[in-house]
DOSE-605616 format. One record per residue: y, z, x of N, C-alpha, C, O in turn; residue in one letter. Coordinates in steps of 0.05 Angstrom, whole numbers, plus 5000, padded with zeros to 4 digits. Example, Ala and Ser with C-alpha at 12.3 -4.5 7.8 and 13.67 -1.06 7.14 Angstrom:
// DOSE-605616
488651565264491051565246493451565264493451695285A/495551425257497951435273500151575258502351615268S/
END
This chain:
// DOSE-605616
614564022805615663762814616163782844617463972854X/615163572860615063552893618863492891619963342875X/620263652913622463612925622863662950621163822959X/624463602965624763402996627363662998628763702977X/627963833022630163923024630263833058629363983076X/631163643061631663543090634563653105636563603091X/635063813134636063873153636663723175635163663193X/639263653170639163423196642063553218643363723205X/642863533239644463593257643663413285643163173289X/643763733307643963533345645563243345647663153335X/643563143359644562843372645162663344646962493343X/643562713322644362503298646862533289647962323283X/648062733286650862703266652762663287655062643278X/652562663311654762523329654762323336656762233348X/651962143330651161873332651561713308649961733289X/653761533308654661333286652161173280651161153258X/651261063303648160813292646661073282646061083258X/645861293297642661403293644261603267642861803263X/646061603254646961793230646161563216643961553206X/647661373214646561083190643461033190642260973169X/642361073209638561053210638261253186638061213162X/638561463201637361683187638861683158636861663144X/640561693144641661713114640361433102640561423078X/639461253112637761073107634861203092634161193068X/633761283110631461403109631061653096628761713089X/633461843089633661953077632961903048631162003035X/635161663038636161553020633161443010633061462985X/631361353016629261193012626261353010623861293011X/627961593008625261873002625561922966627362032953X/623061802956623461872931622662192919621362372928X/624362132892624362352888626162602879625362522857X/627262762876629162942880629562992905627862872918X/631263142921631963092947634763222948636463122932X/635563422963637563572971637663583009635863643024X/640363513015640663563047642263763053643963873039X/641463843087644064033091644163983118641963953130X/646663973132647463713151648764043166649864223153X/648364043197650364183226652363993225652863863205X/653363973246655563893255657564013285659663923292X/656164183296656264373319657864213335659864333342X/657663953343658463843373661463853363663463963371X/660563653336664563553335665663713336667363743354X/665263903316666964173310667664233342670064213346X/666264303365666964343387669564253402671264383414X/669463893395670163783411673263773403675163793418X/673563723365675563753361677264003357679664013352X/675164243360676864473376678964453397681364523400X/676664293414678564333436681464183442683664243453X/680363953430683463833426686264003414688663933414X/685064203404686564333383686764673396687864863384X/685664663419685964893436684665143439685565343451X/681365093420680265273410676765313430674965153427X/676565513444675465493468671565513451670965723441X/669865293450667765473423666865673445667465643468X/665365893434664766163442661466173426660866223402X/659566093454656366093438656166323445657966413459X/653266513435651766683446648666673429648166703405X/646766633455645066543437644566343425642566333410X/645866163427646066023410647265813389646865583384X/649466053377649666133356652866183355653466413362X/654966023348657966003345658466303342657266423324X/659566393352662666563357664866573338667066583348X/664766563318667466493290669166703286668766883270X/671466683306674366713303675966603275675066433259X/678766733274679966613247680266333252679666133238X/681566353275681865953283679165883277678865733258X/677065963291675165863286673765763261672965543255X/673865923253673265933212674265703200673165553184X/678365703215679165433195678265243210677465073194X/677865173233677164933244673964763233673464523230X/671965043227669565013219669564823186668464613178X/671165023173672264923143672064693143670064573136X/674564583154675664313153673764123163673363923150X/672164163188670163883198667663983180667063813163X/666264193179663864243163663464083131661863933121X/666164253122667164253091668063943080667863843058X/669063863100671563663094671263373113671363163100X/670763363143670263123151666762983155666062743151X/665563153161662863083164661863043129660862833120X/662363233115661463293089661963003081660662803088X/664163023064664662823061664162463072663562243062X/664562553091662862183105660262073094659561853086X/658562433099655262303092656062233065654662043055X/658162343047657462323017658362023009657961902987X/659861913033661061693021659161483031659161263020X/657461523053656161303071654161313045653661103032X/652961603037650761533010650861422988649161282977X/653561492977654461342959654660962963654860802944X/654560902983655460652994652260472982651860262969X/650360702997647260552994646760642964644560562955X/647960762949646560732918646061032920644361062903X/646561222929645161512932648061702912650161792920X/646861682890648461892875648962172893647962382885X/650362172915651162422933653162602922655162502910X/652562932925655763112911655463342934653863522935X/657863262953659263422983659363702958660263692936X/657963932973658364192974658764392991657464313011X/659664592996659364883010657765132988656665092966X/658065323000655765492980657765632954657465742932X/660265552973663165712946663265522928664965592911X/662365352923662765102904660965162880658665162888X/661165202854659765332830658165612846655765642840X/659165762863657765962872655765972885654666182892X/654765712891652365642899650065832918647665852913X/651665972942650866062962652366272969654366252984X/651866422960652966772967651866812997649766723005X/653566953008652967133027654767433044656767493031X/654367593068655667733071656467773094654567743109X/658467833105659967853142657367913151655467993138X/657567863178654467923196655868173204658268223210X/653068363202654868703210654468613247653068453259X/656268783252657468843278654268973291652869143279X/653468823322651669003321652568983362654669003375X/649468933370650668813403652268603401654268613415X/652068423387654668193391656568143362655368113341X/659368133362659968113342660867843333662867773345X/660067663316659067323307662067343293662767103294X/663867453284666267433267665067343238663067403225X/667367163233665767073211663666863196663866663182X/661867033206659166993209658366993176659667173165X/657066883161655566883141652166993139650566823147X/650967223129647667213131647467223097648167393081X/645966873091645366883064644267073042641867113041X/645967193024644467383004643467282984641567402975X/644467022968643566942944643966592943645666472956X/642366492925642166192921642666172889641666292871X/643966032889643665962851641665812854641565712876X/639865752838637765592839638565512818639565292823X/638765572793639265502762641865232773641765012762X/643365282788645865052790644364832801644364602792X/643464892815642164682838639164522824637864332835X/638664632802636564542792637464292764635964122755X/640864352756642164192737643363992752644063772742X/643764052780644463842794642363592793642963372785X/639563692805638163452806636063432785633763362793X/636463472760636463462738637763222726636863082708X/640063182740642063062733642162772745643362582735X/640862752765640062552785641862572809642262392825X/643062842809645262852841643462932856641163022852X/645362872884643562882914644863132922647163072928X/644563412924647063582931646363522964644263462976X/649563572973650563533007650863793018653163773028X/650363973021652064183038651864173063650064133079X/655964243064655764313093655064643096654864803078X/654364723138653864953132655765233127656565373146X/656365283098658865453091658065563071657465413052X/657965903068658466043045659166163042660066233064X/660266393019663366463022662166863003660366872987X/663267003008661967263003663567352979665067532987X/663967292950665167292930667667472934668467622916X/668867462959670967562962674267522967676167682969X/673967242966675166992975674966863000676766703006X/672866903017672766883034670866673042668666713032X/670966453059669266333070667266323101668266213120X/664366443103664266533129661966133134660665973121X/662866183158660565993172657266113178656566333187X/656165923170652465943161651565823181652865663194X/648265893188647265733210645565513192643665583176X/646565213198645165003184641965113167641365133143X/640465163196637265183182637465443167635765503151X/639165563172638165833150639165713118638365823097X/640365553118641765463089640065343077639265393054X/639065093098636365033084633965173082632665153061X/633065313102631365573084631465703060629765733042X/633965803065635165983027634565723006632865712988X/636165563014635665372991632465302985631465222964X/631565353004629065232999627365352992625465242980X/627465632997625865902987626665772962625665552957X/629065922938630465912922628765732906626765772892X/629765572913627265232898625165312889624365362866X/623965332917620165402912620565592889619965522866X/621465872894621666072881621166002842619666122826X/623465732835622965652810621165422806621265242790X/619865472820617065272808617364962816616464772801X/618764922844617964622860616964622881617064832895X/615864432888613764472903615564312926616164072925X/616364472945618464362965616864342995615064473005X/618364113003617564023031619664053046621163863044X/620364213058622764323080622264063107620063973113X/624463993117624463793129626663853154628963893144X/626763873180628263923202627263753218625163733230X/631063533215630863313236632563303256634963343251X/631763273277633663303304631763213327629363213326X/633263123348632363013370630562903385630562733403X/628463063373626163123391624063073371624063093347X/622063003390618662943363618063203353616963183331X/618363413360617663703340617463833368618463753390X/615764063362615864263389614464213410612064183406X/615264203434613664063451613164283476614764433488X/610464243480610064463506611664313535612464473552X/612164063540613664053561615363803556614563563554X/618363913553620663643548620663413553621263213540X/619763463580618663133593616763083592616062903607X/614463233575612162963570611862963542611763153526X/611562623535611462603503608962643496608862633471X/607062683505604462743497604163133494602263273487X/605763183498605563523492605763673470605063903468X/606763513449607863543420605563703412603163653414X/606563913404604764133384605064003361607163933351X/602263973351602463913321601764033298602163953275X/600864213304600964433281600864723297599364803314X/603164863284602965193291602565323268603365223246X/601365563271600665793262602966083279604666123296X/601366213258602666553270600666523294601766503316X/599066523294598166653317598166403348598266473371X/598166183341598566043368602266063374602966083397X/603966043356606466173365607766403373609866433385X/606066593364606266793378605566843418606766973435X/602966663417602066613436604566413455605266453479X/604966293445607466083464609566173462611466043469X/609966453449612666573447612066693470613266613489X/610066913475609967023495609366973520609167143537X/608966693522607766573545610866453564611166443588X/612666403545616166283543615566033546616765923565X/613865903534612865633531614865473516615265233522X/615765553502617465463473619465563484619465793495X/622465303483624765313487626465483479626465433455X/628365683483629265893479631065803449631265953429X/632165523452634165413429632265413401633265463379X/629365363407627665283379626865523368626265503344X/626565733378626965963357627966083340626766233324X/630266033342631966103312630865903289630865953265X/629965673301628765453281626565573271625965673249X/625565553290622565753279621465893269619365903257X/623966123277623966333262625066293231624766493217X/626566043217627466083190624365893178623465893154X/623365783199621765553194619465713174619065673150X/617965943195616466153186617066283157615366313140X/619466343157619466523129620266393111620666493089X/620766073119619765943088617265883078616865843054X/615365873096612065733089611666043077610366063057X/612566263088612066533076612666593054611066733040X/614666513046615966553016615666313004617866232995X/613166112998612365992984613865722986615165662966X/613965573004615565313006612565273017610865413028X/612765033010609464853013609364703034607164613030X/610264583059610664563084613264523091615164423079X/613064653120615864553142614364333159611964303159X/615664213169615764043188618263903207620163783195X/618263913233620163893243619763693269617863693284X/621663533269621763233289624463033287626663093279X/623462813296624562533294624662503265623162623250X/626262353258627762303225624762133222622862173206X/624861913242623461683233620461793228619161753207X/619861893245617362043232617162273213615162303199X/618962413211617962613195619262553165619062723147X/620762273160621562213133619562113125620361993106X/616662063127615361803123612361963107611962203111X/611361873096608761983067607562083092607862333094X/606261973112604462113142606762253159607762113177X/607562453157609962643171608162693203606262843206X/609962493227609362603253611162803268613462823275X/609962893269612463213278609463533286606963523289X/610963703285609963933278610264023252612264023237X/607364113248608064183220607264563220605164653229X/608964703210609264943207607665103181608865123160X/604965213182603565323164603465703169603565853189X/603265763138602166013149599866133140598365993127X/599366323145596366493147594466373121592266273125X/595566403098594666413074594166093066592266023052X/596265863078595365583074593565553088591765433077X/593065623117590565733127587465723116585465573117X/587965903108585065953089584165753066582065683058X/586565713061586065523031585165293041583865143026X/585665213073585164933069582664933092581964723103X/581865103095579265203115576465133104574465203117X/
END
């Protein structure tokens, strides 16, 4: 059975009109269909109101104990919740999760290495069997990005790796999943300011090539890099862009293949 695991964050979930576009378009993807929504800016902003300085590296949040609860509450609790109620609004049987919620999403402290992430989450396990009675059921599961290391503990996750796991996971029981990452930009582009630059299909070997060339923006690699080891571990395409295009039966974006879809379709 074809299922949709769509990634949305950046400029959309801080944008009231372009969040309502997109859960639109979401909503109007048939099918089974699971999301998993960032939230990076707010969390920032209402840190700071609240005195809490964010701390990137890389990238990639800094999660202090303040940090952790501040993450909780907007991840878990205000963003989560909104999309679930704006979906519910359009007819979208929506159910707000984190990965502690029926166990969903195991994971474990990021070990200490050159930088230390606090509490950091690196996904170890997916229920798939839960997540498969979910939309079985006709639910939309929501997660925010949160999973919790069966210890009582809740660490903060990086959005696209959640949807990777989840999406591995999936494939893994026999759906034939289309991984979907929507954010800002038409897909990967050899130069920001020109719209005609859009790569539209990568491979290992031409990304390797624009890796080493530093062609490709330093931020789209972590994307990339979860992008890769899902077409690897058997998810049947990534693709990454504009909502409006890449929700649509003709997906405009980049689309992310590897070696072995390659051949098959040669």
């Amino acid at each position: 059975m074809k299922l949709s695991v769509v990634k949305v964050g950046g400029n959309i979930i801080d944008n009231q009109e372009a969040l309502h576009a997109f859960l639109k378009q979401f909503n109007a993807l048939e099918g089974p269909k699971l999301l998993v929504h960032g939230g990076g800016k707010i969390a920032s902003e209402l840190g700071k109101e609240m005195g809490i300085t964010p701390n990137m590296v890389n990238g990639r949040r800094v999660t202090d104990k303040a940090t952790l609860d501040l993450v909780t509450m907007v991840y878990g609790g205000l963003i989560n919740k909104n999309l679930v109620a704006v979906l519910q609004a359009m007819g979208c049987n929506a159910i707000g999760l984190t990965g502690a919620d029926g166990n969903t999403i195991q994971s474990v402290k990021r070990p200490v290495k050159e930088v230390d992430y606090g509490f950091v989450g690196d996904v170890q396990g997916v229920n798939a069997y839960l997540l498969q009675m979910y939309l079985k059921e006709g639910f939309v599961p929501v997660f925010a990005p949160l999973t919790h290391d069966l210890e009582g503990n809740m660490l903060n996750t990086n959005a696209d790796t959640v949807a990777t796991e989840v999406a591995k996971a999936l494939a893994e029981v026999g759906y034939e999943v289309s991984l979907k990452y929507c954010f800002d930009k038409p897909g990967v582009m050899l130069d920001l300011q020109d719209a005609d630059s859009l790569v539209k299909e990568l491979t290992p070997v031409n990304y390797a090539t624009l890796k080493e060339e530093g062609v490709i923006a330093e931020g789209m690699l972590p994307k990339l890099h979860n992008a890769f080891q899902a077409v690897e571990a058997g998810v049947e395409e990534v693709v990454l862009g504009l909502a409006e295009g890449i929700l649509q039966q003709q997906p405009f974006g980049t689309v992310v293949k590897a070696e072995d879809k390659l051949a098959a379709t040669s």
